[in-house]
C-alpha atoms as an extended CHARMM CRD file, in Angstrom:
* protein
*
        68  EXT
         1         1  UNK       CA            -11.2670000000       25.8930000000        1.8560000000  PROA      1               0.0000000000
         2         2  UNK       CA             -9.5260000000       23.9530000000        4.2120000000  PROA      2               0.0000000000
         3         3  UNK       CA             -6.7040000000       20.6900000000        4.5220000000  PROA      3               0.0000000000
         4         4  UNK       CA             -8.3050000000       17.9840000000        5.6900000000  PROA      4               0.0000000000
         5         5  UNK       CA             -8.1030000000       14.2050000000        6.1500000000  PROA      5               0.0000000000
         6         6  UNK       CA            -10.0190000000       11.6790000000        4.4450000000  PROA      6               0.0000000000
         7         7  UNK       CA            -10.3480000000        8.3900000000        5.9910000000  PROA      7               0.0000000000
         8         8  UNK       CA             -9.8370000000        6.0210000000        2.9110000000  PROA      8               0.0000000000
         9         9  UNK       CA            -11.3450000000        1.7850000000        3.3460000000  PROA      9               0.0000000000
        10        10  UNK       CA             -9.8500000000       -0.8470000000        1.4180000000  PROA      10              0.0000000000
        11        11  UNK       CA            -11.4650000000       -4.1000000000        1.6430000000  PROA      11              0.0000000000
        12        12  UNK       CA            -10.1550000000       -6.8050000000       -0.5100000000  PROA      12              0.0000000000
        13        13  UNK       CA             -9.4420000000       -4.8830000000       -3.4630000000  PROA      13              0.0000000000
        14        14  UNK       CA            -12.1260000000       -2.5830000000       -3.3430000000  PROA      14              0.0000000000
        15        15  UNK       CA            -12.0880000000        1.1440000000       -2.2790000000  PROA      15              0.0000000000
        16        16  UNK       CA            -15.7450000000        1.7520000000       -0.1410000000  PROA      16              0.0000000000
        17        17  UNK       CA            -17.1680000000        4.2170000000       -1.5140000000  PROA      17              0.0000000000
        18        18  UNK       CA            -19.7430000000        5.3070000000        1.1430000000  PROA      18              0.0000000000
        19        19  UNK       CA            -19.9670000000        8.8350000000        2.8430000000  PROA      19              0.0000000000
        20        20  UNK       CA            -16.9650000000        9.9760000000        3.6900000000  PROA      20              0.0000000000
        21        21  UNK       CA            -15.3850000000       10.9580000000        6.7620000000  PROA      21              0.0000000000
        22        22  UNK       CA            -13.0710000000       14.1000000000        6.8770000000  PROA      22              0.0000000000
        23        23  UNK       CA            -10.6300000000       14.6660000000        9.8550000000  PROA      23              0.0000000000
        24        24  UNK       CA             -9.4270000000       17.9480000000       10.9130000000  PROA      24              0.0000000000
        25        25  UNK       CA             -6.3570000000       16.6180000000       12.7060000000  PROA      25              0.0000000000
        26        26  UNK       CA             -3.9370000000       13.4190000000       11.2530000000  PROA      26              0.0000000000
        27        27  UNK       CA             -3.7060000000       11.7900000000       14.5950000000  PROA      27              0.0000000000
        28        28  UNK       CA             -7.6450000000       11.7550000000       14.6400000000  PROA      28              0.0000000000
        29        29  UNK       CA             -8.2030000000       10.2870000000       11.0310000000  PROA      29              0.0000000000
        30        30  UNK       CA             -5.1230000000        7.7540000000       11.8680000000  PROA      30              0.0000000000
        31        31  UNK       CA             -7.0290000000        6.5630000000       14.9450000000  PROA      31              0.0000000000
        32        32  UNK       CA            -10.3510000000        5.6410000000       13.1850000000  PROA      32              0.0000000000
        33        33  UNK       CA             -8.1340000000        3.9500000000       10.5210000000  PROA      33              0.0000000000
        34        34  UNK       CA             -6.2240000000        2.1700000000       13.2990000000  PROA      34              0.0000000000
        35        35  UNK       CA             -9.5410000000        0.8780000000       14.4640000000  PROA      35              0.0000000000
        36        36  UNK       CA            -11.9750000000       -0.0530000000       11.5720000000  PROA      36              0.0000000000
        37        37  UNK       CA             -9.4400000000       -2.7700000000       10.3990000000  PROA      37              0.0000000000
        38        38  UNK       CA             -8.7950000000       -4.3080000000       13.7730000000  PROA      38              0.0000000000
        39        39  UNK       CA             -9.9170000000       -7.7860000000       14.4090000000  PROA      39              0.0000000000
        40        40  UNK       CA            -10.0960000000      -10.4320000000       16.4520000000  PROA      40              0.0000000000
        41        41  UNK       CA             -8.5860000000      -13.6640000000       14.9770000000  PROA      41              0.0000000000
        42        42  UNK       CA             -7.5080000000      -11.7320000000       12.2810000000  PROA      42              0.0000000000
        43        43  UNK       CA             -5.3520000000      -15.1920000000       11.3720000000  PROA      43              0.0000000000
        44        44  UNK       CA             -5.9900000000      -17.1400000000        7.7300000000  PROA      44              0.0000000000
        45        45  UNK       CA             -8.6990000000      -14.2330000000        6.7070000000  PROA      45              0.0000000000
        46        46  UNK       CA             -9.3570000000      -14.8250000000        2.4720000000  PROA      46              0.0000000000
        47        47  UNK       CA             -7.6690000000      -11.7530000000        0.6550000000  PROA      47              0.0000000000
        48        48  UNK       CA            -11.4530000000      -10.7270000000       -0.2650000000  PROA      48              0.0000000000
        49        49  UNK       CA            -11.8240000000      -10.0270000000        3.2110000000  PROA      49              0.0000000000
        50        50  UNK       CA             -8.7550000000       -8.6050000000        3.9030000000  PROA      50              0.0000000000
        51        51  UNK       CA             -9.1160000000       -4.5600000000        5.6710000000  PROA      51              0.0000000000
        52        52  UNK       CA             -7.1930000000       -1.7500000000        4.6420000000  PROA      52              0.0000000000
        53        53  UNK       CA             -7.4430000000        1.9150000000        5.9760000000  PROA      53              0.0000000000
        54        54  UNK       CA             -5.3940000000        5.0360000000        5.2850000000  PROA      54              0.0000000000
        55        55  UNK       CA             -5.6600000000        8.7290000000        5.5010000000  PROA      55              0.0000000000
        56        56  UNK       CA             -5.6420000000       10.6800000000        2.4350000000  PROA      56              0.0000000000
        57        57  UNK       CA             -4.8530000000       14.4260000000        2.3130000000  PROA      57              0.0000000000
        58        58  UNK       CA             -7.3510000000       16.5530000000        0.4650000000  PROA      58              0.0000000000
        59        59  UNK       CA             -8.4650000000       19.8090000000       -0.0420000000  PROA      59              0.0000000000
        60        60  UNK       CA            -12.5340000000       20.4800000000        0.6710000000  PROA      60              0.0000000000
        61        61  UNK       CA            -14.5780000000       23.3940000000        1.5580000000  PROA      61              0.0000000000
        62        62  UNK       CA            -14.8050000000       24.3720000000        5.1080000000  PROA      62              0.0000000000
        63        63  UNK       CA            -18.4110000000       23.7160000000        5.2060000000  PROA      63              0.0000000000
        64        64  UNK       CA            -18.0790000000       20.1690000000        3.6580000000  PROA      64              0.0000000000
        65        65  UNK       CA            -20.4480000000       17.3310000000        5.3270000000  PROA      65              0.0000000000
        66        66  UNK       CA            -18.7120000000       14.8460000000        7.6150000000  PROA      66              0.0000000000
        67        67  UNK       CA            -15.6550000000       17.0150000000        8.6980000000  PROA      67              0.0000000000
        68        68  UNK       CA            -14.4460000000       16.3330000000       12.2810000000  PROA      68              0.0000000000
């Protein structure tokens, strides 16, 4: 078992629930979070469309699918 990072997305008010991505190191996760929600023109955007992306600490098995 190891800590880890999950990369959490947030668009409008739903959490995507797709396969997720586990970070080794904060400053990685915070990076890919950084850039999934950046956009160009990012101005008037409807709240449904609105991007959200945090890192989540969690506890997973060292062996766990999708940890980088």
């Amino acid at each position: 078992m190891v800590h880890a990072f999950l990369l959490v997305l947030i668009l409008g008010d739903i959490e995507q629930r797709g396969q997720p991505m586990y970070f080794r190191n904060i400053d990685t996760c915070n990076y890919f979070a950084s850039r999934v929600v950046k956009r160009y023109g990012n101005h008037g955007v409807p709240k449904k469309h609105k991007a959200t992306a945090y890192c989540k600490p969690v506890y997973i098995n060292s062996n766990t699918k999708g940890l980088y």
